[in-house]
gemmi code that builds the backbone of each chain (N, CA, C; Angstrom):
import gemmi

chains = {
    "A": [
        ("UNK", (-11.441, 14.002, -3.236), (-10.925, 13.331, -2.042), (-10.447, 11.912, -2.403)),
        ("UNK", (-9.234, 11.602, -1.538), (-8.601, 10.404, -2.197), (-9.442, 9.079, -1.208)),
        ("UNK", (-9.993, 8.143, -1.991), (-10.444, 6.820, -1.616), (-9.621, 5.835, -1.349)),
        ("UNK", (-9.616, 4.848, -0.542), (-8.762, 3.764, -0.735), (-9.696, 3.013, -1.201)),
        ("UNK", (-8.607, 1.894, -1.965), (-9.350, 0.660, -2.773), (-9.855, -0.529, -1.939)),
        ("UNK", (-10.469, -0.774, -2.106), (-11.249, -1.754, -0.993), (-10.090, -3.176, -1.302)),
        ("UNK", (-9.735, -3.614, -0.519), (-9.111, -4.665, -1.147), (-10.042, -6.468, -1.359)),
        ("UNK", (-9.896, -7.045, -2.456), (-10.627, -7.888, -3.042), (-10.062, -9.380, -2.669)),
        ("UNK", (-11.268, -9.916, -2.398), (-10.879, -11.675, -2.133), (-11.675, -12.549, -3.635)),
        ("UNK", (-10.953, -13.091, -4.084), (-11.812, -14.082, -4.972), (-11.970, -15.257, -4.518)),
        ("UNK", (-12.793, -16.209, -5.126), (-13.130, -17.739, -4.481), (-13.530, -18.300, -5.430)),
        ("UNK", (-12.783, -19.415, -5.831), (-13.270, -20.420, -6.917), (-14.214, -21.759, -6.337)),
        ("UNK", (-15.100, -21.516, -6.630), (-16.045, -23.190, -5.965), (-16.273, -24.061, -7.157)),
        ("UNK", (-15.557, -25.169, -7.001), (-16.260, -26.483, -8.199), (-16.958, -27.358, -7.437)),
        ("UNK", (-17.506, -27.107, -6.151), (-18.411, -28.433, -6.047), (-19.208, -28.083, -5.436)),
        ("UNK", (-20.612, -29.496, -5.716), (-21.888, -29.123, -5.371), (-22.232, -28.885, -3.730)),
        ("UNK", (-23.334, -28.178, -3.764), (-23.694, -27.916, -2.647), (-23.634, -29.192, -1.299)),
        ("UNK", (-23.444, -29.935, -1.646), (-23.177, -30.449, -0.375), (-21.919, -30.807, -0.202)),
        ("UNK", (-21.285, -30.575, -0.767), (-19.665, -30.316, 0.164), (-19.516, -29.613, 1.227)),
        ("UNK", (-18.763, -29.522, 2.093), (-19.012, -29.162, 3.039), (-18.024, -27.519, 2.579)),
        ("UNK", (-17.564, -27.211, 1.775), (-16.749, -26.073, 0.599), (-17.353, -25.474, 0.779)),
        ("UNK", (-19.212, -25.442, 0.396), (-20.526, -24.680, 0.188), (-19.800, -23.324, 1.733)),
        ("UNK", (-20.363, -24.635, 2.882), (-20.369, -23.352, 4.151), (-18.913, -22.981, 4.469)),
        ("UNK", (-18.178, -23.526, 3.641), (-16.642, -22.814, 4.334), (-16.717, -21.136, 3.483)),
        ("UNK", (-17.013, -21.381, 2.257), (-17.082, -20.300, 1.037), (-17.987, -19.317, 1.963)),
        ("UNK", (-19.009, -19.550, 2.129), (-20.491, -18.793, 2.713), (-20.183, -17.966, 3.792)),
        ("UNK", (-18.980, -19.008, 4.653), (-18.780, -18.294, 5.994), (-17.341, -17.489, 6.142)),
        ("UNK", (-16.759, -17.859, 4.771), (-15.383, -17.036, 4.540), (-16.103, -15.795, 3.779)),
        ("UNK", (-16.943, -15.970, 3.212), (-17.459, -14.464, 2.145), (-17.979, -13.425, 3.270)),
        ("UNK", (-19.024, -14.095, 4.054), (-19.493, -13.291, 4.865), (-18.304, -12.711, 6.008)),
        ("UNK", (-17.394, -13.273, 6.522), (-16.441, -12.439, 7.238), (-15.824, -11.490, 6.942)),
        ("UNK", (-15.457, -11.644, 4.924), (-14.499, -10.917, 4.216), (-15.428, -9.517, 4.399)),
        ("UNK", (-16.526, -9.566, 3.727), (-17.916, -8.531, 3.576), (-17.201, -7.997, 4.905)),
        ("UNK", (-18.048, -8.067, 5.862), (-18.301, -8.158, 7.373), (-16.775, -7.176, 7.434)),
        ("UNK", (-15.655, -7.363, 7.146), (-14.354, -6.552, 7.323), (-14.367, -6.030, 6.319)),
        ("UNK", (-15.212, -5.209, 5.553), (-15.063, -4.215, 4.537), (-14.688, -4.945, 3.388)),
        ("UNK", (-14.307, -6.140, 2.837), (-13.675, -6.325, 1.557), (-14.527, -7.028, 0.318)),
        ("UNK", (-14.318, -6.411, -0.582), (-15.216, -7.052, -1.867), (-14.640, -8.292, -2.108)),
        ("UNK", (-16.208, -9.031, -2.449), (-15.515, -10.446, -2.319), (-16.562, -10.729, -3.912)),
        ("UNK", (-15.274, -11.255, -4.496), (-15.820, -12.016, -5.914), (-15.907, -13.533, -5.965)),
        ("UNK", (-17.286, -14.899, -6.421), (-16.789, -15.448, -6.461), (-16.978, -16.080, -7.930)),
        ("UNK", (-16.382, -17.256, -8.232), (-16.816, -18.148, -9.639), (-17.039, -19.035, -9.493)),
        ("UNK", (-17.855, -19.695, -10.078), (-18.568, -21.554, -9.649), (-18.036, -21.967, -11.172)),
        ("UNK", (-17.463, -23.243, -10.539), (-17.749, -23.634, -12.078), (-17.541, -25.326, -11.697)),
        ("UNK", (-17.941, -26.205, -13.003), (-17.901, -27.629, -12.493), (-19.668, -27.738, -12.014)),
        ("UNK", (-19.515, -28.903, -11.193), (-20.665, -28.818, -10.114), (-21.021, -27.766, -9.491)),
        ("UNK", (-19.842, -26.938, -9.096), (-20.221, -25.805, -8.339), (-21.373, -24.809, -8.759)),
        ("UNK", (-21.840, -24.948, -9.652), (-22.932, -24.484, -10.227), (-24.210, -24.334, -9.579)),
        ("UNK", (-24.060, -25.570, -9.306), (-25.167, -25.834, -8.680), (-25.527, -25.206, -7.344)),
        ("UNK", (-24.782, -24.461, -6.782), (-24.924, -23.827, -5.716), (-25.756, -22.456, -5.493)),
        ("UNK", (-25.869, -22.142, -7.127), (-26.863, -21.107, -6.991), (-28.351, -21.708, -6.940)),
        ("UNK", (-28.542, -22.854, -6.692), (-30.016, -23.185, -6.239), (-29.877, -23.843, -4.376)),
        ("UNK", (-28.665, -23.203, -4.195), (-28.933, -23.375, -2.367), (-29.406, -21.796, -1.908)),
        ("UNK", (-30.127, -21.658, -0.820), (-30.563, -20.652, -0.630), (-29.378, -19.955, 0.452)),
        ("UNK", (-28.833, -20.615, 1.104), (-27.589, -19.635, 1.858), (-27.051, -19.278, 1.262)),
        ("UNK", (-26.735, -19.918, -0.270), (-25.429, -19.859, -0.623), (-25.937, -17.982, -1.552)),
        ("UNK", (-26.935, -18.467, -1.933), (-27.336, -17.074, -2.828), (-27.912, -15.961, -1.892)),
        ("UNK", (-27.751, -15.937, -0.714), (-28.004, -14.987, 0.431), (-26.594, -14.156, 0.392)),
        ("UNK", (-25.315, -14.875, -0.261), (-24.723, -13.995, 0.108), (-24.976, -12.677, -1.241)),
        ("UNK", (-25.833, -12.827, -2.271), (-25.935, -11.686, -3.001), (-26.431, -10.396, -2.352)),
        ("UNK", (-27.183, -10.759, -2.013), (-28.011, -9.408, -0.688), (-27.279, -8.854, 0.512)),
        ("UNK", (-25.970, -9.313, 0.309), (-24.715, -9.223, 1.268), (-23.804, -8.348, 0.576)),
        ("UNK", (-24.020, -8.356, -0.625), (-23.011, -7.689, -1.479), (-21.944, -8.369, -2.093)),
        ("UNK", (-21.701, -9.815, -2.206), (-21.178, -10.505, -3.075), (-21.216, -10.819, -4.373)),
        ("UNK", (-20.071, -10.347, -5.536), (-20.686, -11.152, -6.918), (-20.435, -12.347, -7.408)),
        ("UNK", (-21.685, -12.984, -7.806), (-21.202, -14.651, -8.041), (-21.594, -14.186, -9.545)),
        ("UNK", (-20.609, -15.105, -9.950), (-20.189, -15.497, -10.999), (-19.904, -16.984, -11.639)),
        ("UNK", (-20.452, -17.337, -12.656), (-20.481, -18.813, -13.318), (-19.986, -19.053, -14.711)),
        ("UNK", (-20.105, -20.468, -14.481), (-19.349, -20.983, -16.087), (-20.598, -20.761, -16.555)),
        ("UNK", (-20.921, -20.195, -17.763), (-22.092, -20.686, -18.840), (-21.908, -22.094, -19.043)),
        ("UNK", (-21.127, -22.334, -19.480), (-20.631, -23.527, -20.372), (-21.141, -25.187, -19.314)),
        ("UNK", (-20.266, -24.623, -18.504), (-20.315, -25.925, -17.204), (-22.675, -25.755, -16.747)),
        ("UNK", (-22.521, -24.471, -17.040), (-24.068, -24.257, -16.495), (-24.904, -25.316, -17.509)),
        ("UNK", (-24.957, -24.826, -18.757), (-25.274, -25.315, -19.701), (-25.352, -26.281, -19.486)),
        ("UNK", (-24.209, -27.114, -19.688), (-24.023, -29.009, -19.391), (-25.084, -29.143, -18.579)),
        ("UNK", (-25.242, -28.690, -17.633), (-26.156, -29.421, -16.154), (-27.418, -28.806, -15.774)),
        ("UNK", (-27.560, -28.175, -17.300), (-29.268, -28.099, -17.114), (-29.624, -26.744, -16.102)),
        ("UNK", (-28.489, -25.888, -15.463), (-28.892, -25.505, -14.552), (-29.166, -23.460, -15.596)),
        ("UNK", (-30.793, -23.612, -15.001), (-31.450, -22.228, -15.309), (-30.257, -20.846, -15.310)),
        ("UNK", (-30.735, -19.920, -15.911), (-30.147, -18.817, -15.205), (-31.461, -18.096, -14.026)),
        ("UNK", (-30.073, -17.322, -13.244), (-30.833, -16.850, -12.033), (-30.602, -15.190, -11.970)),
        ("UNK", (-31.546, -14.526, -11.549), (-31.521, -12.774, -11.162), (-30.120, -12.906, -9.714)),
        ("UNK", (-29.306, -11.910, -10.679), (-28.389, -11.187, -9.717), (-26.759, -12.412, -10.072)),
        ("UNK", (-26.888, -13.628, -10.885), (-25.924, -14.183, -10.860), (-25.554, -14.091, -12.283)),
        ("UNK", (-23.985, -13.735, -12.240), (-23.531, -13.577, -14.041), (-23.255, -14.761, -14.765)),
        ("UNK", (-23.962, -14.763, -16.125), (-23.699, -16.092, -16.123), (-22.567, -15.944, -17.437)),
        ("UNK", (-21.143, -16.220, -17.205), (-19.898, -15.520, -17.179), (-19.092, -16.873, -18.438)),
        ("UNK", (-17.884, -16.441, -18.424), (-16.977, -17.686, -19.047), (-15.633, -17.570, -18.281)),
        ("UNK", (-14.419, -18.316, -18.840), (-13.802, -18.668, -18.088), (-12.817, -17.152, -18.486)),
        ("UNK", (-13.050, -15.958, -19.303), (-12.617, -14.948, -19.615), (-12.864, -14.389, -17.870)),
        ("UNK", (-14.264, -14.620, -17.623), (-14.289, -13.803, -15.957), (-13.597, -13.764, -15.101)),
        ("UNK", (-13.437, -15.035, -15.042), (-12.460, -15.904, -13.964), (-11.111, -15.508, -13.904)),
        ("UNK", (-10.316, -15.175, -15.083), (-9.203, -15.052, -15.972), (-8.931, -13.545, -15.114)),
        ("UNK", (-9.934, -12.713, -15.109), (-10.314, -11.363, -14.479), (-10.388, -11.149, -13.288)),
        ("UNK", (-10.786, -11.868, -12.423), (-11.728, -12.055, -11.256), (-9.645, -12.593, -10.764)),
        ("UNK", (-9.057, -13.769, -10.758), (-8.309, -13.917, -10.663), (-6.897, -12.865, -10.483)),
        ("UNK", (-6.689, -12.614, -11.509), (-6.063, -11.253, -12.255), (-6.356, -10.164, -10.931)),
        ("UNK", (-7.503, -9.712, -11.031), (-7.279, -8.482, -9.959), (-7.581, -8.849, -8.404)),
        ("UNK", (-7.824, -10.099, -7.876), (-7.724, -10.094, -6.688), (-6.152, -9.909, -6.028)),
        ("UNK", (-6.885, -9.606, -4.354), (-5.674, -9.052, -3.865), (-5.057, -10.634, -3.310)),
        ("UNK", (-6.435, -11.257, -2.453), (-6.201, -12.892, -2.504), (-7.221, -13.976, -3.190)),
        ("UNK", (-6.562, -15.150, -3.224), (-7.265, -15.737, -4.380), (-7.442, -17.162, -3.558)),
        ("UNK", (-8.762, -18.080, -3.220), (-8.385, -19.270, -2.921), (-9.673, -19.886, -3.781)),
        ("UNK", (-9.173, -21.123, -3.674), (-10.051, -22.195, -4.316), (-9.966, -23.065, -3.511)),
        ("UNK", (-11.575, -23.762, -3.847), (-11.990, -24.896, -3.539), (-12.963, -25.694, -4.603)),
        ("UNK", (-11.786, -27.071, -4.661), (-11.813, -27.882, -5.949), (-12.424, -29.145, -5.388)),
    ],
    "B": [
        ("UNK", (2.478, -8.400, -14.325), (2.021, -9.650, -14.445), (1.574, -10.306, -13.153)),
        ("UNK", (0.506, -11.527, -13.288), (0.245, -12.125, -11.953), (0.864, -13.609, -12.611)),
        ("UNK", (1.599, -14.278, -11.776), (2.083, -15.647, -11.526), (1.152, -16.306, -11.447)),
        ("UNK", (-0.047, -17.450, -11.897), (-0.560, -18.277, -11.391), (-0.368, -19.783, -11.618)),
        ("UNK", (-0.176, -20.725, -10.885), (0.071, -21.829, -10.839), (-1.301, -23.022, -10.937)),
        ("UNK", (-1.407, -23.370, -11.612), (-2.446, -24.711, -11.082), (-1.927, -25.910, -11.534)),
        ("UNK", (-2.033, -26.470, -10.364), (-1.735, -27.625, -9.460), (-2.739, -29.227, -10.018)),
        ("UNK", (-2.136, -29.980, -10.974), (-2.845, -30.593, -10.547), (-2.622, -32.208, -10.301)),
        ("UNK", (-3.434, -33.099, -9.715), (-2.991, -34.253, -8.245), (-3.479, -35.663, -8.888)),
        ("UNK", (-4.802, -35.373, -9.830), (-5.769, -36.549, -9.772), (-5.787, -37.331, -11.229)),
        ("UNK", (-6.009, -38.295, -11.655), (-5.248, -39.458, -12.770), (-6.507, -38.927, -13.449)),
        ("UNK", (-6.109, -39.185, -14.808), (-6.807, -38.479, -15.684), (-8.587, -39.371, -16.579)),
        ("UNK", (-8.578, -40.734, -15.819), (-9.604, -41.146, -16.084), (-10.878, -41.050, -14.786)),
        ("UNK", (-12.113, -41.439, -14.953), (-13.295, -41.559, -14.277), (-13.530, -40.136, -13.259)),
        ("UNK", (-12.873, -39.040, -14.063), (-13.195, -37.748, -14.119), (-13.058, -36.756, -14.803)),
        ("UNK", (-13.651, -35.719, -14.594), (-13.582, -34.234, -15.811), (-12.921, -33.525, -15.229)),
        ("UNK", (-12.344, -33.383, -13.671), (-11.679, -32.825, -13.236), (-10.233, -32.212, -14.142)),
        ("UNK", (-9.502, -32.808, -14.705), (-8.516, -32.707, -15.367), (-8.380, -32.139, -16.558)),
        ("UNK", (-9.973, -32.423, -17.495), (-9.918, -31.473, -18.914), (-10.580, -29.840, -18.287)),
        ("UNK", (-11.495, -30.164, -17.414), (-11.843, -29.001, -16.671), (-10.544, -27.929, -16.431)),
        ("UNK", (-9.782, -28.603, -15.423), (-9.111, -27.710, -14.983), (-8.012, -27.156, -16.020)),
        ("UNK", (-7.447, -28.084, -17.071), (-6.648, -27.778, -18.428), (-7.121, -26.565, -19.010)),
        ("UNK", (-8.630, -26.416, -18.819), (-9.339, -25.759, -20.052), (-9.684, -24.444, -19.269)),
        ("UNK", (-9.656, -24.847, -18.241), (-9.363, -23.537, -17.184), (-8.184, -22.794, -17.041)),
        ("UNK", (-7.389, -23.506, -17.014), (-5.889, -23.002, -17.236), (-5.431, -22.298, -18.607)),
        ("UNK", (-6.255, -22.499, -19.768), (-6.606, -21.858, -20.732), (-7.078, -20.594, -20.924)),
        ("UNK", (-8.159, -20.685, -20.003), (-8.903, -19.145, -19.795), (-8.101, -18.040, -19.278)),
        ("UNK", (-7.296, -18.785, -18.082), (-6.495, -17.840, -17.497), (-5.657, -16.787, -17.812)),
        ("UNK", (-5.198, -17.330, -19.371), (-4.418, -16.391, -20.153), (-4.910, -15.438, -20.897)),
        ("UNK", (-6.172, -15.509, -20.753), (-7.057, -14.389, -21.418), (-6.800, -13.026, -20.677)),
        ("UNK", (-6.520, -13.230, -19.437), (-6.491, -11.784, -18.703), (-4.395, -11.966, -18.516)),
        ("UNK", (-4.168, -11.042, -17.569), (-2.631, -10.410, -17.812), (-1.808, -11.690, -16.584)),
        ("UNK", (-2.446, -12.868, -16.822), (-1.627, -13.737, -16.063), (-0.712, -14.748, -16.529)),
        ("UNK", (0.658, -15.069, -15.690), (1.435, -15.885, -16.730), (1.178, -17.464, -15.934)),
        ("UNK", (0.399, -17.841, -16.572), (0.270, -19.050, -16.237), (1.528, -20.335, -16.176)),
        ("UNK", (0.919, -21.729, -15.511), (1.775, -22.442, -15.518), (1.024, -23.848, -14.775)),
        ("UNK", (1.155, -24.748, -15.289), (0.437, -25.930, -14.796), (1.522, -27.528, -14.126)),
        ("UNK", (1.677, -27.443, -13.368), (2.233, -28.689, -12.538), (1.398, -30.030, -12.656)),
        ("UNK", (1.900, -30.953, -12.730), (1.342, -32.249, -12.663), (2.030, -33.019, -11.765)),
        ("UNK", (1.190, -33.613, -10.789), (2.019, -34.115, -9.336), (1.098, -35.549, -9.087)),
        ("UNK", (1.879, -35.924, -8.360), (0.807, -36.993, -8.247), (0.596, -37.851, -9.157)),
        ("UNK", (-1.048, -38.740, -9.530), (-1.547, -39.515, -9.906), (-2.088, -38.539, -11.826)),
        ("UNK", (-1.826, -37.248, -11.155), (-1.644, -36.356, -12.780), (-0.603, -36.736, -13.727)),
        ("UNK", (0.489, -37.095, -13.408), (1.141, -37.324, -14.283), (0.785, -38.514, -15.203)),
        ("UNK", (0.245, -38.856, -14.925), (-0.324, -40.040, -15.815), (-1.229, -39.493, -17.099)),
        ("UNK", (-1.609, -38.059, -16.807), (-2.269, -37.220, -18.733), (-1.182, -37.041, -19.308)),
        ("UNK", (0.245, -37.299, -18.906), (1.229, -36.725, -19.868), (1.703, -37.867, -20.584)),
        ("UNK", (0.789, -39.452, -20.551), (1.082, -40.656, -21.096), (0.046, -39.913, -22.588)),
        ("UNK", (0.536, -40.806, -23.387), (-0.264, -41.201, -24.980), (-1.820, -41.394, -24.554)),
        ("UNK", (-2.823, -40.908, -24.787), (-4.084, -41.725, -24.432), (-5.344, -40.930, -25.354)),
        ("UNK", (-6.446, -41.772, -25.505), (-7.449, -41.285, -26.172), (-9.020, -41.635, -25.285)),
        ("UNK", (-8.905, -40.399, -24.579), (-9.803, -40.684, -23.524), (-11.066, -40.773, -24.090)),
        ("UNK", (-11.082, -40.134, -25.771), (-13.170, -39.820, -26.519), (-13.021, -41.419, -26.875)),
        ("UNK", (-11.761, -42.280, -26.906), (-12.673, -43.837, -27.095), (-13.648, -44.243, -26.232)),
        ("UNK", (-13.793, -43.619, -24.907), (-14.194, -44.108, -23.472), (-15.380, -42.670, -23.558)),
        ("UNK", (-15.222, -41.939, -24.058), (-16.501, -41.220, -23.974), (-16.114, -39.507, -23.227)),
        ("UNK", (-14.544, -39.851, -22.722), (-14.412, -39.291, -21.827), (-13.854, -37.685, -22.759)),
        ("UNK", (-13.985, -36.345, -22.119), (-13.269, -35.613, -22.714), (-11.363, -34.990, -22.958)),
        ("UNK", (-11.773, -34.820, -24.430), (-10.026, -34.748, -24.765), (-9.546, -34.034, -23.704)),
        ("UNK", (-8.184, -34.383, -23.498), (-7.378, -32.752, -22.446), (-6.574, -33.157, -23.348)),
        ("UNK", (-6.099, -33.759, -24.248), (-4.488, -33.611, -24.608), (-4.019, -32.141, -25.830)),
        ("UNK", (-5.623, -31.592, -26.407), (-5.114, -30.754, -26.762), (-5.166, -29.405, -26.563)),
        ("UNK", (-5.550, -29.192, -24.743), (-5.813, -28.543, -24.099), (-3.862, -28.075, -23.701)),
        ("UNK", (-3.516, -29.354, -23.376), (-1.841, -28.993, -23.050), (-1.213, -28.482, -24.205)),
        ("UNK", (-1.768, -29.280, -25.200), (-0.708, -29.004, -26.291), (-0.858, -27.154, -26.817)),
        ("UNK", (-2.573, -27.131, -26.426), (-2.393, -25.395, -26.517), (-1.527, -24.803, -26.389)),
        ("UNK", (-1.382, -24.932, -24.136), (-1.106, -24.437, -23.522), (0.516, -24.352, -23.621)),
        ("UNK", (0.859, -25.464, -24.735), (2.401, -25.146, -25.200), (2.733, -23.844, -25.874)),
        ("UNK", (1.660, -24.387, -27.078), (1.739, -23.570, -27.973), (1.454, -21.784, -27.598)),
        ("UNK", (1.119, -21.444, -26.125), (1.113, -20.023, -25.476), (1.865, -20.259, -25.049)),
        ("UNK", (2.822, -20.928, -24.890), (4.126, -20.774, -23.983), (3.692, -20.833, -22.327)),
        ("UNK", (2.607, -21.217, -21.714), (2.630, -21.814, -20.846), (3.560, -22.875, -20.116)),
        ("UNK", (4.124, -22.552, -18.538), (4.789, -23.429, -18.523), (4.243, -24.498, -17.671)),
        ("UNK", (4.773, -26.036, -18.357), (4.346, -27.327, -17.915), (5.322, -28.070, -17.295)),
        ("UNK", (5.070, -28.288, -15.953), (6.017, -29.070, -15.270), (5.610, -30.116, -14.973)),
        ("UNK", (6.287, -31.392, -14.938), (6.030, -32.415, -14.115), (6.749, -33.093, -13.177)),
        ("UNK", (6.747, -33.299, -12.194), (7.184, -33.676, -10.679), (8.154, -34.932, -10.992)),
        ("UNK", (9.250, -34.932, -10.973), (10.355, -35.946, -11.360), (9.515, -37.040, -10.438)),
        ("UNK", (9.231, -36.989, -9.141), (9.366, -38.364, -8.097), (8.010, -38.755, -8.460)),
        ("UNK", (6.836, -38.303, -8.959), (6.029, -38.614, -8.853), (5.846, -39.673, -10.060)),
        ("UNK", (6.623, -39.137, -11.091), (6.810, -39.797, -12.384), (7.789, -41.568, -12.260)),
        ("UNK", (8.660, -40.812, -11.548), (9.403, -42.024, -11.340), (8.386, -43.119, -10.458)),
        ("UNK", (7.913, -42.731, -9.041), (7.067, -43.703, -8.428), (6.427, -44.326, -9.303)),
        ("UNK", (5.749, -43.831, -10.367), (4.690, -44.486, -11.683), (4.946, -44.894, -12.183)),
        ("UNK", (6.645, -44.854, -12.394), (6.933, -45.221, -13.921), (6.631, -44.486, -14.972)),
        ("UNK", (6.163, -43.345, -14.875), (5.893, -42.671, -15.931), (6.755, -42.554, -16.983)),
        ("UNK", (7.358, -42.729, -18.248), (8.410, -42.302, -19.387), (7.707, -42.213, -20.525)),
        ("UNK", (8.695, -41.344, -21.429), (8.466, -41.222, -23.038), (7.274, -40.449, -22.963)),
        ("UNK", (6.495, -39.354, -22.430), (5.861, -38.338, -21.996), (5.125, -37.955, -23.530)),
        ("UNK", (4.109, -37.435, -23.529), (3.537, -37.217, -24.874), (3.988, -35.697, -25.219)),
        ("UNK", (4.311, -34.811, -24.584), (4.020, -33.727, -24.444), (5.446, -32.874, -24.082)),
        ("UNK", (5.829, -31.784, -24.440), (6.479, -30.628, -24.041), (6.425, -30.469, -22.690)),
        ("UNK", (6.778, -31.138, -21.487), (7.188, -30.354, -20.274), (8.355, -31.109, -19.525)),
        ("UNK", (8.552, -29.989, -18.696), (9.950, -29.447, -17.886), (9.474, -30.677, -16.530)),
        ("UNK", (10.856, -31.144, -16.746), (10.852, -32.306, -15.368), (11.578, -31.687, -14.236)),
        ("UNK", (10.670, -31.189, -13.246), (11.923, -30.709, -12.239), (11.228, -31.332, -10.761)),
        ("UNK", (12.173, -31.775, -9.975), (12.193, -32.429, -8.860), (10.967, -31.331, -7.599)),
        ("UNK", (11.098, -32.616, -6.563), (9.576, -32.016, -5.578), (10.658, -30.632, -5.165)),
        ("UNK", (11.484, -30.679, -4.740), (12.223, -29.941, -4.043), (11.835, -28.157, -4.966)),
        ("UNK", (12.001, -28.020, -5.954), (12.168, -26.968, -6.957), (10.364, -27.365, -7.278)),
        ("UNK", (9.707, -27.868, -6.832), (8.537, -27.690, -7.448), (7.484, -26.913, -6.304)),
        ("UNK", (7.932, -27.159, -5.392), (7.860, -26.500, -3.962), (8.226, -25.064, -3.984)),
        ("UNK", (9.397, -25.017, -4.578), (9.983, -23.375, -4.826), (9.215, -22.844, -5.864)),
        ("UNK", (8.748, -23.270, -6.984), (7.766, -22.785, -8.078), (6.635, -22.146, -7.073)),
        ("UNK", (5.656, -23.306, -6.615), (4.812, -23.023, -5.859), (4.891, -21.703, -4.744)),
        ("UNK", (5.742, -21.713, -3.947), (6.106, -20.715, -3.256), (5.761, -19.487, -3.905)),
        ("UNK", (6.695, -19.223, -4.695), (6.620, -18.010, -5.538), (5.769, -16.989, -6.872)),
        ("UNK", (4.422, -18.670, -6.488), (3.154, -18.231, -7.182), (2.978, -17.095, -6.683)),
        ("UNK", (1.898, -16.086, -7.312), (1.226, -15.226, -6.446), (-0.464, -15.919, -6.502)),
        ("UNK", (-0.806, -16.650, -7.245), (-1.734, -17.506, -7.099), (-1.573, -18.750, -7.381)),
        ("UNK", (-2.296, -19.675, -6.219), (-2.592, -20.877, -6.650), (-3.658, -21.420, -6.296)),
        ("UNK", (-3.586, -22.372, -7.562), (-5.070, -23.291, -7.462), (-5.114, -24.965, -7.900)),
        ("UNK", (-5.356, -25.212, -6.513), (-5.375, -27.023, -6.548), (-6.060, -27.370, -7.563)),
        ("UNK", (-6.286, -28.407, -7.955), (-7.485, -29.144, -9.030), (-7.116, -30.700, -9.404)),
    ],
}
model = gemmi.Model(1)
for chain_id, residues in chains.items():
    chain = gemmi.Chain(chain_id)
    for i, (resn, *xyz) in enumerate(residues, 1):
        res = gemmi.Residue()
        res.name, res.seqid = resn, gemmi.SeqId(i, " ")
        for name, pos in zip(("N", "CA", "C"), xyz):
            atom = gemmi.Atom()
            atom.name, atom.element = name, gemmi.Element(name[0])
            atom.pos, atom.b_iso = gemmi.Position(*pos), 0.0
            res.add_atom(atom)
        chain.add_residue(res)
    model.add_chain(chain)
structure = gemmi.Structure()
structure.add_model(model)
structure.setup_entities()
């Protein structure tokens, strides 16, 4: 039986959790979900740091994949975490590449 | 192929924003995208001579010069250059006016500020 392809949103976040980026991302992922669509995102920069906000990593249990710089992680001390990839800028390169839309927030 | 554009606005000292996003624009070509990087704004000022590791700060200049060397294309914003004064450019890129840089943009299929 023929499937359709879910169509894909990506989201680039470079900044830390208190930008106000954090809940625009959080509340754009969860709508995309919410209307059927796989939503990929990548942190990189500060944005890293967002996998130690707890909304922000709620959206994994939502069905979102986050995705990170190692590299940028590295720099800033920040742990790895269960359920987040800890990726290079090859992901991104990918993640980019096959979305259907693509936005960032820098 | 996917078109992607990044955009970028902000002067190249008392941030990482700029080798960041260079070195990002790097990655991009790893997957099936034809990249292309704009410098607008207070950016045009990385396409001056400079040695940002005297200051501690990180290189981007041979982040562009890569991105030559893949045939990436590098534009820089005629008016923005002129407002600055910008001349004698360190680097390989295409000077084309806001008007046609607007039409680039348009016809991204991605873009990304930085």
């Amino acid at each position: 039986m023929h499937q359709e392809k879910k169509q894909r949103l990506g989201i680039l976040l470079t900044t830390s959790p208190e930008s106000e980026n954090t809940f625009t991302v959080i509340k754009l992922a969860e709508a995309a979900i919410s209307s059927g669509k796989d939503v990929q995102i990548f942190l990189m920069c500060d944005g890293v740091y967002n996998i130690n906000n707890k909304d922000f990593t709620s959206l994994l249990d939502k069905g979102v994949s986050v995705t990170l710089c190692a590299h940028n992680a590295s720099e800033r001390s920040v742990e790895k975490r269960e359920g987040i990839n800890f990726g290079s800028q090859y992901d991104h390169a990918y993640i980019v590449n096959e979305s259907d839309r693509f936005l960032s927030f820098t | 192929m996917k078109k992607v554009t990044v955009v970028l606005q902000k002067s190249p000292f008392n941030t990482l924003r700029n080798s960041e996003a260079l070195r990002m624009s790097l990655g991009l070509t790893l997957a099936n995208n034809a990249v292309s990087v704009i410098f607008t704004s207070d950016a045009v000022y990385n396409l001056l001579p400079a040695f940002p590791e005297n200051i501690k700060s990180p290189a981007f200049g041979r982040h562009i010069e890569m991105l030559n060397t893949l045939k990436c294309k590098l534009i820089a914003e005629k008016e923005s250059m002129e407002e600055r004064d910008v001349k004698d450019v360190n680097y390989n890129v295409e000077v084309k006016e806001r008007a046609e840089v607007f039409k680039f943009i348009k016809e991204s299929n991605t873009v990304i500020t930085y």
